[in-house]
C-alpha positions in Angstrom: 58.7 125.9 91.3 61.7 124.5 93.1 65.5 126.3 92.7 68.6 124.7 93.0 71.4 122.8 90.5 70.0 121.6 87.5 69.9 118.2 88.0 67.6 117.8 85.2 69.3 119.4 82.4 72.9 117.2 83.4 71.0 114.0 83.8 69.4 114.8 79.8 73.2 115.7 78.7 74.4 112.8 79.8 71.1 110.1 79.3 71.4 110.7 75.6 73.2 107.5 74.6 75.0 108.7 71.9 76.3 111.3 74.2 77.2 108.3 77.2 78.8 106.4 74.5 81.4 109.5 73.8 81.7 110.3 77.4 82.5 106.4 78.1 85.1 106.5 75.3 86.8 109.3 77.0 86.7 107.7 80.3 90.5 106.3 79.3 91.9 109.6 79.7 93.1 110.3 76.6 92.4 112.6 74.0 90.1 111.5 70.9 89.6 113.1 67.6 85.4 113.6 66.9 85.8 110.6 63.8 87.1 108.5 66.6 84.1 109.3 68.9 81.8 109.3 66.1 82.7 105.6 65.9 82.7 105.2 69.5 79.2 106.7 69.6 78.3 104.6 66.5 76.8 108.0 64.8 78.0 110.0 61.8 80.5 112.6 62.6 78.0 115.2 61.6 75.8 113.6 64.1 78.9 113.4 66.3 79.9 117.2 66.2 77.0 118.2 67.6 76.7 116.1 70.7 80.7 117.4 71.2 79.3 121.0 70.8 76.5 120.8 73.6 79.3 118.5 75.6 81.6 120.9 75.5 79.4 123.9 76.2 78.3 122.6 78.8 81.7 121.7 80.4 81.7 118.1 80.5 84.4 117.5 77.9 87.3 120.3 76.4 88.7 120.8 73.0 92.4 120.6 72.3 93.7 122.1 69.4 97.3 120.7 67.6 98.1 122.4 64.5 95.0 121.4 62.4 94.2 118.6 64.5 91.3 118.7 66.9 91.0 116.8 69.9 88.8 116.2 72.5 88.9 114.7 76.5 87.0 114.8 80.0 87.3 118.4 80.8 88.4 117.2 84.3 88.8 114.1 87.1 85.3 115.8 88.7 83.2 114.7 85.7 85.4 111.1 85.4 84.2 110.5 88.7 80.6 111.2 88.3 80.3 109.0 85.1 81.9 106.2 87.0 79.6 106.2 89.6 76.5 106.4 87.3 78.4 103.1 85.6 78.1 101.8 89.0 74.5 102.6 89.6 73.7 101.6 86.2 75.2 97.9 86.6 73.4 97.4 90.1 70.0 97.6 87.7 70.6 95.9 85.0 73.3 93.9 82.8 76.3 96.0 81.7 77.0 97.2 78.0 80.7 95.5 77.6 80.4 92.7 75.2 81.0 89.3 76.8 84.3 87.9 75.5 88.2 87.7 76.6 88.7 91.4 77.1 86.0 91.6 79.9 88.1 89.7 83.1 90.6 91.8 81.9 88.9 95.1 82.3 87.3 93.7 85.7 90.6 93.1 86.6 92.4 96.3 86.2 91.7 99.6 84.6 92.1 103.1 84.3 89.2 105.3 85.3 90.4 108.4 83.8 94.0 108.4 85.4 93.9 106.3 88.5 93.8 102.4 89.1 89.9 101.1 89.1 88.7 97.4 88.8 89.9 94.6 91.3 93.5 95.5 91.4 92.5 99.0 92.1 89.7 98.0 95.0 92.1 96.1 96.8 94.7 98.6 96.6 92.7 101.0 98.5 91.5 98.4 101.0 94.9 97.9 101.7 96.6 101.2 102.2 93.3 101.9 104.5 94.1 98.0 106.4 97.7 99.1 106.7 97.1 102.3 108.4 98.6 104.1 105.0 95.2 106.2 104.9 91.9 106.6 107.4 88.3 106.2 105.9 86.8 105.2 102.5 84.6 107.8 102.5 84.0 111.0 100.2 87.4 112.3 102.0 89.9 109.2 102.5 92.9 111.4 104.0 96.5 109.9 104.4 98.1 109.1 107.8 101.9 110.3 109.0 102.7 106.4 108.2 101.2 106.8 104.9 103.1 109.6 103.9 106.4 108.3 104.7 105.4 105.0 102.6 104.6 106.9 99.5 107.8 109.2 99.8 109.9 106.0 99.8 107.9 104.5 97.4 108.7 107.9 94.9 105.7 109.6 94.7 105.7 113.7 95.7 103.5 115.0 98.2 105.1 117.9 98.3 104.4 119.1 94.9 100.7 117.5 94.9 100.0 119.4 97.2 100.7 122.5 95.6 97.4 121.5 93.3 93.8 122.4 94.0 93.2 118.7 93.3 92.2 117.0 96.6 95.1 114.0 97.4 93.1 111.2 98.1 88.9 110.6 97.0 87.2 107.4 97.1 85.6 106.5 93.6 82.7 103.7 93.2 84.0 101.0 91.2 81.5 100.2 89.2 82.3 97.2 87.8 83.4 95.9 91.6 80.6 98.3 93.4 83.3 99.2 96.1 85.5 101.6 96.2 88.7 102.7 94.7 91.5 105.2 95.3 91.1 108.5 93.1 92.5 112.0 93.6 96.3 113.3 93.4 97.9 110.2 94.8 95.3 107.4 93.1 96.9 109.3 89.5 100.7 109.2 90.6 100.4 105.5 91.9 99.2 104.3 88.9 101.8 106.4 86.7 104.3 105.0 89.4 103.5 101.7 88.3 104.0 102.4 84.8 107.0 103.6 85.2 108.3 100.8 86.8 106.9 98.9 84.1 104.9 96.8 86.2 101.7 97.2 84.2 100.8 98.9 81.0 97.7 100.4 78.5 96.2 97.9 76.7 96.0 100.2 72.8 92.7 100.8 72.3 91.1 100.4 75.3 90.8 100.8 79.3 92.6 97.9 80.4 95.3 97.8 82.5 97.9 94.8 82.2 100.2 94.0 84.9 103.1 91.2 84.3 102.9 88.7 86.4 106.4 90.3 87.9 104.7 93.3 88.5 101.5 91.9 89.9 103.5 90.0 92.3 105.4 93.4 93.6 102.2 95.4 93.6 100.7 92.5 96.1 104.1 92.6 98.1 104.9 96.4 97.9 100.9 97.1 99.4 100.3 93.8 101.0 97.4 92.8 98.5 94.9 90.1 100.0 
């Protein structure tokens, strides 16, 4: 017998589909109740609970509790990042599992993967700050250059307290949807909040997507010299 990580037993967490369904659902970063993933999972919320229990045992997902409200989210980015490159392998293999219709260009286009930019807006952003010098290599470990760091000051994001965080800055995430890569990490998160804040883009209610007015599209392609 062979030792060494369990790749087994995570793979069987995750390949129930009830269980994917919940962990997808969650994939938007915020916090669900178990009736709202027990819809999202299309099972009972008897049925639900359970699959939340072993989730949560095993770490993938954490429990928040708000007077006598429960909630539950991705217990961190680590396991955000996994499940969107296992969205990634899974759409090289076979047809994805979002219904056809007017809200898939939209979530193509831009989306949150857990708390950072994904989708086409997102790939080129990375493949832009790594074109304009702002960052070197789209590896597993993209790291930020002196030029990049004096962009994103200016541009109101705070190194100096990211880096106070065990979370890395900058990691390259597999879009799945777009099968490159985008920005994740410390800096992927603040950018995107960055954006919000400047109102150039905001959550879609309800779901993944990201909206960006065409104002704020045009300044995110002039701000990072989009192609």
């Amino acid at each position: 017998m062979k030792y060494g990580p369990d790749i087994a037993g995570i793979a069987a967490l995750i390949g129930d589909p009830a269980r994917a369904n919940i962990l997808t659902a969650l994939m938007g970063g915020s916090a669900l109740t178990a009736t709202e993933l027990a819809s999202e999972a299309g099972v009972t919320k008897q049925t639900a609970s359970a699959h939340l229990a072993k989730l949560t045992e095993a770490e993938f997902i954490a429990l928040e509790k708000q007077g006598r409200h429960r909630y539950f989210r991705l217990a961190n980015h680590q396991i955000a990042e996994v499940l969107e490159n296992l969205m990634g392998l899974a759409a090289k293999r076979k047809p994805t599992r979002i219904r056809t219709g007017p809200k898939e260009p939209a979530l193509r286009k831009a989306r949150v993967c857990y708390d950072h930019l994904a989708g086409d807006l997102g790939v080129q952003l990375f493949e832009s700050l790594d074109r304009e010098g702002w960052l070197i290599g789209q590896g597993d470990a993209p790291h930020l250059t002196e030029k990049g760091e004096i962009e994103l000051a200016a541009f109101g994001i705070d190194l100096v307290n990211m880096r106070k965080k065990r979370r890395p800055l900058c990691r390259s995430c597999l879009d799945w949807s777009v099968r490159r890569s985008h920005l994740a990490g410390s800096v992927g998160a603040e950018l995107l909040s960055r954006f919000y804040a400047l109102n150039w883009a905001k959550r879609v209610e309800g779901t993944r997507i990201v909206q960006f007015t065409s104002k704020g599209e045009d300044a995110l392609r002039q701000q990072f010299k989009l192609q």
